[in-house]
FITOR-61895 format. One line per 5 residues: number of its first residue (from 0); their letters; for each residue x, y, z of C-alpha. Coordinates in steps of 0.25 Angstrom, whole numbers. Example, Ala and Ser with C-alpha at 12.3 -4.5 7.8 and 13.67 -1.06 7.14 Angstrom:
REM FITOR-61895
0> AS> 49,-18,31  55,-4,29 .
REM end
This chain:
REM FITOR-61895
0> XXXXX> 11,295,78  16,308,72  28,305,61  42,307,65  45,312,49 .
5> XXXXX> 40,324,50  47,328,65  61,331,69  73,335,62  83,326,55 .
10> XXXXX> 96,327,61  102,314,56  103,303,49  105,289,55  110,279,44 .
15> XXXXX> 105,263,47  112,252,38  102,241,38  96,231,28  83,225,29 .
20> XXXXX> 87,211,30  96,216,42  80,220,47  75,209,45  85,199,52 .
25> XXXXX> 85,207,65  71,210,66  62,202,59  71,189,62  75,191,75 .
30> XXXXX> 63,200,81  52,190,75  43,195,88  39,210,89  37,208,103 .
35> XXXXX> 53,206,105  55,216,93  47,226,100  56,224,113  67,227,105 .
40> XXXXX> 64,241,109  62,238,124  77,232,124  82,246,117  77,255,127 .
45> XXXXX> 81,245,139  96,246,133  94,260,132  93,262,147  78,264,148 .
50> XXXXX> 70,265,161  57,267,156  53,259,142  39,261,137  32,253,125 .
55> XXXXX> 20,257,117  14,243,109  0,247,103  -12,238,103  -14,237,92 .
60> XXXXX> -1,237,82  -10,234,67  -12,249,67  -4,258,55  -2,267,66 .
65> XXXXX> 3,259,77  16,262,86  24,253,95  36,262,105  47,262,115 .
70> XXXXX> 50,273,123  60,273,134  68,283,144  81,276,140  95,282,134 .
75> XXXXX> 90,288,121  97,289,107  103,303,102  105,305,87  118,298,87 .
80> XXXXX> 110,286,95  100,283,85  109,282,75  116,271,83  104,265,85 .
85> XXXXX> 103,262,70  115,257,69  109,242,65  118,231,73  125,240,83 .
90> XXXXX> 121,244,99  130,250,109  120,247,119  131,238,125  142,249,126 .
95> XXXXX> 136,256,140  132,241,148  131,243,162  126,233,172  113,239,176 .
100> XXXXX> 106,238,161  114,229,152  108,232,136  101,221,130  104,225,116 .
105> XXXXX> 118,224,109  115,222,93  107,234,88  99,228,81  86,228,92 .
110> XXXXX> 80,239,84  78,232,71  70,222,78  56,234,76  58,231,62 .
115> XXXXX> 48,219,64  38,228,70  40,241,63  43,251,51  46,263,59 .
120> XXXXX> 53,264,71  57,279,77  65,282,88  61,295,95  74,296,106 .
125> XXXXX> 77,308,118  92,308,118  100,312,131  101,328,121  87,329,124 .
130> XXXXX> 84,331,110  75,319,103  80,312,92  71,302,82  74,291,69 .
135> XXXXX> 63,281,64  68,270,56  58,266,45  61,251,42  51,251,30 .
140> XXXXX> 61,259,22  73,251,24  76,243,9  74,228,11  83,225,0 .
145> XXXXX> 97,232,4  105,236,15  106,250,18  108,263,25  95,270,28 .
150> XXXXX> 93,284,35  86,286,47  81,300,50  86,305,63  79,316,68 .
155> XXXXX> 80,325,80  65,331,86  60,342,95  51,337,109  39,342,102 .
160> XXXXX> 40,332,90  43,320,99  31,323,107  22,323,94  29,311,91 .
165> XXXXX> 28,302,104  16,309,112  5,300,103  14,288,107  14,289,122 .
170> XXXXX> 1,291,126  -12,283,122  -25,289,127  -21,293,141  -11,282,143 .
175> XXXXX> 6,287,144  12,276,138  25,280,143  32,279,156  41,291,155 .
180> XXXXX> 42,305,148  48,308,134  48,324,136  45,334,146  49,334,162 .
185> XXXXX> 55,322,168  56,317,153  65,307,150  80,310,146  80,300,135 .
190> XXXXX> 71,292,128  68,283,116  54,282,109  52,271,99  43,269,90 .
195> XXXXX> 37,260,79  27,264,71  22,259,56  23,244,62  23,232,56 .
200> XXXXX> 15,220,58  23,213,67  21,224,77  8,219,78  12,206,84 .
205> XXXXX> 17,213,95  10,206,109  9,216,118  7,206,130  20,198,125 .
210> XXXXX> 28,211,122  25,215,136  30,203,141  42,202,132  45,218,138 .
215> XXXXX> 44,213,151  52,200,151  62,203,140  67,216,146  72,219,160 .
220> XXXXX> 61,226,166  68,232,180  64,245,189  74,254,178  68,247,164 .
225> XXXXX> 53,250,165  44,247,153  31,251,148  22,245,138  10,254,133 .
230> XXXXX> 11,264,146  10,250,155  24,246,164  27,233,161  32,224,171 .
235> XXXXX> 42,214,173  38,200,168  45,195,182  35,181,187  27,182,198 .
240> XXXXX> 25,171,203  33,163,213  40,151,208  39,138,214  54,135,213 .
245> XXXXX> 66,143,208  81,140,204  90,150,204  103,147,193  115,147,202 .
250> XXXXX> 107,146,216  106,131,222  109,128,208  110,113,206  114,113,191 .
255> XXXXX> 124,122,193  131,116,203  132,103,197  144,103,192  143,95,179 .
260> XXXXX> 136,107,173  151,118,175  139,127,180  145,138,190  138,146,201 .
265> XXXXX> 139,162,203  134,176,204  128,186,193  123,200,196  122,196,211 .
270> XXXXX> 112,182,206  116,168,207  119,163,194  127,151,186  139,150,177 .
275> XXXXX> 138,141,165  151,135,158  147,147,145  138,158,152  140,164,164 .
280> XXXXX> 131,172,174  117,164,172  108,171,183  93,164,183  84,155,190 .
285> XXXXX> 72,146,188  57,149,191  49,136,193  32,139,194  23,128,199 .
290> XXXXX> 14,132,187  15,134,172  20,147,167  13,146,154  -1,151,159 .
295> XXXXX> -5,164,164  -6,178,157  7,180,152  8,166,144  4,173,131 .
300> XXXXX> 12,187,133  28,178,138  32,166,143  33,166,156  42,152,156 .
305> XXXXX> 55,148,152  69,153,153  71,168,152  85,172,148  89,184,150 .
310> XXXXX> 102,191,146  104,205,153  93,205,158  85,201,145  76,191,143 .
315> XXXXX> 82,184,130  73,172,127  58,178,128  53,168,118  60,157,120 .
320> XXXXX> 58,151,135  70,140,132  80,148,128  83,138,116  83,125,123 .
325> XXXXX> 74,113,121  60,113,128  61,109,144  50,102,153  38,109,149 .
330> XXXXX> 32,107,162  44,113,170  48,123,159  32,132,161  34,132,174 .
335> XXXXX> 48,139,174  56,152,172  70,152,169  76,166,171  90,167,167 .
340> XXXXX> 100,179,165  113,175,157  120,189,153  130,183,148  121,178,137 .
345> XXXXX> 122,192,131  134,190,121  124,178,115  111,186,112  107,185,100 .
350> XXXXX> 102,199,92  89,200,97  91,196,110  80,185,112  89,173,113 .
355> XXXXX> 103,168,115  112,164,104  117,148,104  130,147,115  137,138,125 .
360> XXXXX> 132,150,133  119,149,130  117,133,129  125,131,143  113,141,148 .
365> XXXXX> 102,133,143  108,118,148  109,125,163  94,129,162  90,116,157 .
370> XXXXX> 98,110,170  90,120,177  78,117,173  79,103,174  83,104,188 .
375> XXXXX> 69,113,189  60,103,183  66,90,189  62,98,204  47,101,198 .
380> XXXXX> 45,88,194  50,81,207  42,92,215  28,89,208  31,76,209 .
385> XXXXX> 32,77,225  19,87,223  10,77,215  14,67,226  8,74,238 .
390> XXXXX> -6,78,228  -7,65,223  -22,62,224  -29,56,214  -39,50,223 .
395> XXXXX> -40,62,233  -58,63,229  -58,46,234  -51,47,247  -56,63,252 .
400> XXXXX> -66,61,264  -79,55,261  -86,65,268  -83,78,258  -79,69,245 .
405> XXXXX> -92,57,245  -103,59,255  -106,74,250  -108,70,236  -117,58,241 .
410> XXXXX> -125,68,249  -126,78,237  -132,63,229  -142,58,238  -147,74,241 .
415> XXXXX> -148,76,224  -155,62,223  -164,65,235  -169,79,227  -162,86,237 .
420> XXXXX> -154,92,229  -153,98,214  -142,96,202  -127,98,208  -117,108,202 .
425> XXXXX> -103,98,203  -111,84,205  -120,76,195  -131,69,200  -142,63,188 .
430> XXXXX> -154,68,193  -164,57,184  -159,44,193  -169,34,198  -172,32,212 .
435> XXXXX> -164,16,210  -151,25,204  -152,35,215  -149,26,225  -140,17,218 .
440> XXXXX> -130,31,215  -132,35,230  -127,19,234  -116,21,224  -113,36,231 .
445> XXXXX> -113,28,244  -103,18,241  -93,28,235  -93,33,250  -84,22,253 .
450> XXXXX> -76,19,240  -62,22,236  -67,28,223  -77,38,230  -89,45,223 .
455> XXXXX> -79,54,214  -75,42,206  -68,48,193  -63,63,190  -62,68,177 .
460> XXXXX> -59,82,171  -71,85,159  -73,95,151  -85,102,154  -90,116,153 .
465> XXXXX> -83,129,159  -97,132,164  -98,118,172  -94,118,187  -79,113,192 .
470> XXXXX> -84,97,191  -95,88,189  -96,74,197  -105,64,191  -110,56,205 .
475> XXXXX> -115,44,198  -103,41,191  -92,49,200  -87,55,189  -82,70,193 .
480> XXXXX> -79,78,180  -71,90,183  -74,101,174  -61,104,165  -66,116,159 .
485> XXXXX> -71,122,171  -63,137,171  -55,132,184  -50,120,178  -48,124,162 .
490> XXXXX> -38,137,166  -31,130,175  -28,117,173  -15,116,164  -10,126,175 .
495> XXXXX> -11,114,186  -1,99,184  -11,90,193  -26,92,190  -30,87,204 .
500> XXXXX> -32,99,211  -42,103,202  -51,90,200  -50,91,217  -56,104,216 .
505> XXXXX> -67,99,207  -71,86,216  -72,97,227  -82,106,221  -90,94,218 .
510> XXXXX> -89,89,232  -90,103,238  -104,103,232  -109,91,238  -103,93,252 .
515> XXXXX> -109,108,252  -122,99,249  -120,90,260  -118,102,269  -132,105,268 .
520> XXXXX> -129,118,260  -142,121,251  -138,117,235  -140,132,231  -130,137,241 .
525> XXXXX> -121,125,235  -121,127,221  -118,142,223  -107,138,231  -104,129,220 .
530> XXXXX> -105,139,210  -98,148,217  -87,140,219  -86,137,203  -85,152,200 .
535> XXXXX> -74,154,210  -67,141,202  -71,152,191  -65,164,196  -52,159,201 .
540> XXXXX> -49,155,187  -51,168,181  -47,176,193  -33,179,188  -35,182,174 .
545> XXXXX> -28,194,167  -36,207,163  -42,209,150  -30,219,144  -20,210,147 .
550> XXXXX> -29,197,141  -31,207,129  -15,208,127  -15,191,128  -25,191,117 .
555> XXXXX> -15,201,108  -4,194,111  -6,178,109  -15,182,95  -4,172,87 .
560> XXXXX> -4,161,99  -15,151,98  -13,146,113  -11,161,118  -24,164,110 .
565> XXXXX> -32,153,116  -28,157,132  -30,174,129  -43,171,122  -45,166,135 .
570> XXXXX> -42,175,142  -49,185,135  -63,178,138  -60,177,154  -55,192,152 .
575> XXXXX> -68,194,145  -77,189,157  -78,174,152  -74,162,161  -64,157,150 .
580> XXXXX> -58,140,151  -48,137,141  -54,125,134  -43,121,121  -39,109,112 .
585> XXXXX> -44,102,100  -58,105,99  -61,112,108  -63,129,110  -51,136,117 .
590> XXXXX> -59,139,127  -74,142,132  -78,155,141  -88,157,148  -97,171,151 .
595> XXXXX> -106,170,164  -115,180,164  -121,175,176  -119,163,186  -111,150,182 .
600> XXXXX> -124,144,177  -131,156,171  -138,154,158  -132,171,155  -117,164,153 .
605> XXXXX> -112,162,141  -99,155,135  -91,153,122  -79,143,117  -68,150,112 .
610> XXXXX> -55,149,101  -45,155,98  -38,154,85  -24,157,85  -16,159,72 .
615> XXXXX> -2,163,65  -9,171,54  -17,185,57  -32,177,54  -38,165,55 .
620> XXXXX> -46,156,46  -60,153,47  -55,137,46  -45,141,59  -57,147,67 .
625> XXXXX> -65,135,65  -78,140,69  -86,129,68  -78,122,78  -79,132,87 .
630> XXXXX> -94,133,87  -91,119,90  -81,122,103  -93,131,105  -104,121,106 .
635> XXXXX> -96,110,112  -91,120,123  -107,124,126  -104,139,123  -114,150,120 .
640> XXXXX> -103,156,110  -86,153,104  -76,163,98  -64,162,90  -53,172,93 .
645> XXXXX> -41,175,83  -32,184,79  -40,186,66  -49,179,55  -49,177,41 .
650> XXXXX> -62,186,34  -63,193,49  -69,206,41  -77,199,31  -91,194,37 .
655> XXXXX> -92,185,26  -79,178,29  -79,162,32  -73,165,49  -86,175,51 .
660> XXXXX> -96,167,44  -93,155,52  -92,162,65  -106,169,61  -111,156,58 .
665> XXXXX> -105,148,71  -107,161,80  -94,160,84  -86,174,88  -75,176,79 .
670> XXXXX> -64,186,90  -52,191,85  -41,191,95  -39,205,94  -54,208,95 .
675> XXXXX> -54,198,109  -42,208,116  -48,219,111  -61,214,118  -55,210,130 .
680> XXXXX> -49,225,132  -61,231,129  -71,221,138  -65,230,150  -68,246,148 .
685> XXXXX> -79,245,139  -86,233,149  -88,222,142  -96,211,147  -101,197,146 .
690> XXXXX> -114,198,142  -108,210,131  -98,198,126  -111,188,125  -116,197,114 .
695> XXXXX> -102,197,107  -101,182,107  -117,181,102  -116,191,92  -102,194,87 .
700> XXXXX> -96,180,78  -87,187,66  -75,195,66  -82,206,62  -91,205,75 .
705> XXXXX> -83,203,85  -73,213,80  -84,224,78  -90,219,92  -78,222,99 .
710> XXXXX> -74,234,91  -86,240,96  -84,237,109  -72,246,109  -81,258,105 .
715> XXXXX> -90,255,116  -89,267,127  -81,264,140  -93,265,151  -85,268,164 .
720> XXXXX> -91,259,177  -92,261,192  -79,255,194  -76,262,208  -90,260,214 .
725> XXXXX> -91,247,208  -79,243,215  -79,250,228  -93,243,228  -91,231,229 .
730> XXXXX> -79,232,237  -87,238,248  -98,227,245  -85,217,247  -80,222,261 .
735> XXXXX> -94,225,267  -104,216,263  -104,200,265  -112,198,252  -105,196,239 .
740> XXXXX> -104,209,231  -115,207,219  -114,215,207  -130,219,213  -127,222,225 .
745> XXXXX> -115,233,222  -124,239,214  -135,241,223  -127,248,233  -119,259,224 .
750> XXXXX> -127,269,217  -116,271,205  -118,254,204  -132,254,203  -130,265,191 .
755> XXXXX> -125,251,182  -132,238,179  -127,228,185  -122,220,172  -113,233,168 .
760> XXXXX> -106,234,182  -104,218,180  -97,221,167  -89,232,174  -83,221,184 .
765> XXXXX> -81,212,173  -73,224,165  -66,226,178  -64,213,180  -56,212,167 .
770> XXXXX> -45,223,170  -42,217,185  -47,204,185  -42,200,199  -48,210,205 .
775> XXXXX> -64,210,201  -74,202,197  -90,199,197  -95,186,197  -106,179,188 .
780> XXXXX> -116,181,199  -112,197,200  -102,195,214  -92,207,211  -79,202,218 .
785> XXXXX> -67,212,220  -54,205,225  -47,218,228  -51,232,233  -57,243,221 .
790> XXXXX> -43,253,224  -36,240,218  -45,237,208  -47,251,200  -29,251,203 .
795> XXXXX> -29,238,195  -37,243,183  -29,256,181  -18,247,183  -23,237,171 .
800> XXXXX> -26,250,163  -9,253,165  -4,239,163  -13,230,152  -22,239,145 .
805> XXXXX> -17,242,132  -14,257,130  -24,258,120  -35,253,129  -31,261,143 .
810> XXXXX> -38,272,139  -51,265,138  -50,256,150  -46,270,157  -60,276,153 .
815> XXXXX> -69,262,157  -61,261,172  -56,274,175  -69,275,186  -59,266,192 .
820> X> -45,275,191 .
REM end
């Protein structure tokens, strides 16, 4: 960044009376979270009228040169509104309130909240004179031992020196990271540019997947306030999806009309609302969602739960979902949102605006809420009750028609003990029995036929392997074993209350098989079919997952979290081409994934156990890798290969350090968390595939490796692929041609295919795949599967390009898919 010391003219001075124990109180006390100190900026351009907001957060923020900024196209400070602005504890932000944007801040002291994040902050302002106007407040040089008055330069500077000044800033590589124009035609009348630069260490903290979600939920993000963050719009945090049942405060409302409460029924700004005995106006309503709202993608960047209160249009209570109170039914409490608006909590917000202070306002708002939701939790539990009533069936297998549950698996027996018939994929029949104990289990079979109990006697979740099929039923015993770490099943089942849908499902892949056998269908076709059925199972698990710039950002932002950790670890492997089931608990990995290089049962397919280790401090300790229990998780789990991901290790330079001894020793991958995101963005453009992550898992065990691996990586040329034809291929293959599209066959009718091996057209898919997940795929058996049209998918990618890739990255993404623009 060219220096502002040696530009401009001094044309004033701008006195600030302030002490640095005033600092510390109101930034380092109050502002403990960069993200929300960071905000503070946000909040200053949105009270200074701003249409147009645009934020610059840098990848990484270690770097001496690093810069974080703000620009908006808001009302802008002359050189008598700088000097106002300095004025620590004073704001006459509220002197000019009109109804169409009431200002959020009243204490002037906002600003002091960068103190936590920087040294230096400089304002570069337009005023409404045209001319431009600059002051940089060095914190570093304020005297920590007294109060006093420092000077601030104000300086006045020509168009030419602001454009030396801010053209670095706006533009990386190719990509404009702002939304409107600083100087030229159609420029902006007014503006304010802030930035921090000679940052502090806490600015490294800053989440850029929380910070976007704090952005977006704590400001009101409306068709006259729209914010960028690093050239990308973000949009408002609004819930898709559709509730099961709302409340609306004041609407039908059953607590307020009762009359012991003194509640009151009205009007505010046109909505329904209530009057309590000490706060007027409350305007909300309550969300209740069938399922948790503590899974998903946006459980590690903001809640998505809880009560959100705003005050003139504020959110108030980001990090706190209760609002102060005692903890509710947790079962209820995920499952809803409480939006609620109280503007005449202003007078009560405390000075940095993310809570309320103590009141009779404040404690009558939190008993209605708790009436509320009581009222909302008594009607969930009496509807799941009636639910559960009508699904009842604990005994459904016994009592379905012989004819599909009991006489196919007889069949499939006697055929298997006749010869007819080899080894089954979903049922277990001993293959060394006498002739004497062949027909005494075909008796037994028999007489099943016609008990209560039936053939499937008992069913039991197990843990298996994720590699094994959905279920396995021991004839001889009736014992049906449903696979618990099978992918369907691990991801999904703390999303679901009754676990009988899914051991349904399990019994009916094993009956499936033994009917399609009685059918007469030939045992190859049925255990394709089979297997086919378990790769669907397989895909409709992973078909919903996010792209790998956005699982990047998870990574970065849950490095201190060891629960946020473990699930974007996760994520990273299925982002990375593995089928990844979340394992957990004492003694066990956090997970296992699974690479198949070929079919289900290929001997090319490899897997590896996985732990993350989450901690307070900047490194872990060899002893808190424990690497010899996780070469243990490794063999225990029957995988080819386990990591440990964390933020950092202890002796991660040193190759003769305890950490990278062991893991040479044990063969186990020692990954940085950074290293793991950075893989994961790069995996994309530079083509990245599973068999090129074999060698990284064979080869690759201390810091020092992995990082250097990686770091490569990065050098490694961007080789551009036959997106267009590719595509267009296979979409004419889909629309005229009743075979399957396979990977072979595209290539065989395009001459530019048939210039690329078949493995690095595969990979291409796969590094597709990983921008627009829900769009394209390729199988294990090389079926290239396209769920939307190739105008839509090459639209998607240039979309990812603007919304998640980090700015820093666009340029190579741009370079490896622009066949595709």
């Amino acid at each position: 960044m060219t220096s502002l010391d040696n530009l401009g003219n001094v044309i004033d001075r701008i006195p600030v009376e302030i002490s640095y124990k005033i600092i510390e109180l109101f930034s380092a006390g109050l502002y403990s979270s960069p993200n929300k100190a960071f905000e503070e900026l946000v909040s200053n351009s949105y009270d200074a009228g701003a249409t147009r907001v645009c934020v610059y957060v840098p990848l990484d923020k270690t770097l001496s040169d690093s810069i974080l900024w703000v620009a908006d196209n808001g009302t802008s400070m002359d050189k008598e509104g700088l000097k106002q602005f300095w004025k620590i504890g004073s704001s006459n932000k509220r002197k000019s309130e009109n109804q169409e944007r009431l200002p959020i801040g009243k204490f002037g002291i906002g600003k002091l909240a960068t103190y936590i994040l920087t040294n230096k902050l400089t304002l570069i302002c337009k005023a409404a004179d045209s001319k431009y106007y600059a002051v940089t407040m060095n914190y570093s040089t304020i005297n920590k031992d007294s109060t006093e008055t420092i000077s601030l330069d104000e300086k006045e500077l020509k168009l030419d020196e602001v454009k030396s000044l801010l053209t670095p800033l706006v533009k990386k590589g190719n990509q404009d990271l702002l939304t409107f124009k600083l100087w030229g035609d159609n420029c902006e009348e007014t503006w304010t540019f802030a930035i921090l630069s000679d940052l502090k260490a806490k600015a490294s903290e800053i989440k850029e997947g929380r910070l976007k979600w704090i952005l977006s939920t704590a400001l009101p993000l409306n068709p006259n306030f729209n914010l960028s963050f690093n050239g990308s719009s973000i949009q408002s945090s609004k819930e898709n999806i559709t509730p099961w049942k709302t409340w609306v405060f004041g609407e039908d409302d059953h607590v307020a009309k009762n009359s012991k409460y003194n509640y009151e029924v009205g009007e505010y700004k046109d909505k329904p609302c209530v009057h309590l005995p000490n706060l007027k106006n409350v305007v909300g309503k309550i969300d209740l969602y069938r399922d948790s709202l503590l899974t998903g993608k946006s459980e590690e960047l903001g809640r998505s739960n809880g009560i959100f209160l705003t005050v003139r249009d504020r959110l108030i209570n980001i990090d706190d979902p209760l609002i102060g109170m005692e903890a509710l039914s947790h079962g209820v409490f995920n499952r809803v949102r409480i939006s609620v608006n109280a503007d005449e909590l202003d007078e009560y917000i405390t000075s940095t605006r993310e809570s309320i202070k103590s009141s009779s306002a404040l404690e009558d708002l939190r008993e209605y809420i708790k009436r509320k939701f009581s009222h909302t939790k008594d009607w969930y539990f009496a509807t799941v009750e009636a639910e559960e009533k009508q699904n009842r069936a604990s005994h459904k297998i016994a009592y379905a028609s012989a004819s599909l549950s009991r006489r196919p698996l007889i069949v499939a027996a006697k055929k298997f003990l006749e010869g007819e018939l080899g080894d089954l994929v979903l049922t277990e029949i001993p293959n060394n029995l006498t002739v004497q104990q062949k027909l005494d289990l075909v008796a037994k079979l028999e007489s099943d036929l016609t008990t209560d109990s039936g053939i499937i006697q008992k069913v039991e979740w197990v843990t298996l392997t994720p590699e094994e099929p959905i279920a396995k039923l021991d004839l001889v015993n009736g014992f049906a074993k449903i696979n618990m770490m099978h992918p369907f099943f691990a991801n999904f089942l703390d999303e679901v209350k009754s676990l009988l849908p899914f051991q349904l499902i399990a019994l009916t892949e094993i009956l499936t098989e033994c009917f399609l056998l009685d059918s007469g269908i030939s045992q190859d076709e049925v255990r394709d079919i089979m297997f086919k059925r378990d790769a669907i199972l397989r895909e409709l698990t992973f078909s919903d997952k996010p792209n790998a710039p956005f699982v990047a950002s998870l990574l970065y932002a849950t490095l201190g979290d060891s629960s946020g950790l473990e699930k974007s670890v996760g994520q990273a492997f299925n982002s990375l081409g593995f089928e990844c089931t979340p394992i957990g608990g004492k003694g066990t990995p956090d997970g296992k994934a699974v690479a198949y290089l070929g079919p289900l049962n290929s001997a090319d397919n490899y897997s590896l156990t996985y732990d993350a280790k989450s901690t307070s401090k900047d490194r872990i300790k060899a002893t808190t890798a424990h690497i010899s229990g996780v070469a243990r998780h490794r063999d225990d789990y029957k995988a080819n290969y386990a990591c440990v991901v964390a933020i950092d290790y202890e002796g991660a330079n040193d190759s003769e350090s305890a950490v990278n001894k062991e893991a040479k020793k044990n063969k186990i991958n020692l990954i940085k968390a950074s290293d793991l995101a950075l893989l994961v963005l790069l995996s994309s453009p530079k083509q990245v595939g599973l068999k090129e992550l074999k060698d990284f898992f064979e080869n690759n065990h201390t810091v020092i490796e992995t990082t250097r691996w990686i770091e490569n990586l990065q050098s490694k040329q961007v080789t551009r692929g036959p997106i267009k034809e590719l595509l267009q291929e296979a979409f004419s293959y889909i629309k005229s041609d009743t075979e399957q599209p396979s990977l072979y066959a595209l290539r065989e009718r395009n001459k530019e295919l048939k210039r690329h091996s078949v493995e690095s057209l595969k990979t291409l898919i796969q590094s597709i795949e990983r921008l627009v997940p829900n769009y394209i795929s390729i199988s294990h058996d090389y079926i290239v599967s396209l769920n939307v049209p190739p105008e839509r998918i090459l639209n998607a990618i240039n979309q990812t390009f603007a919304t998640d890739v980090p700015v820093e990255f666009r340029d190579m993404y741009i370079n490896a898919f622009s066949s595709g623009r």
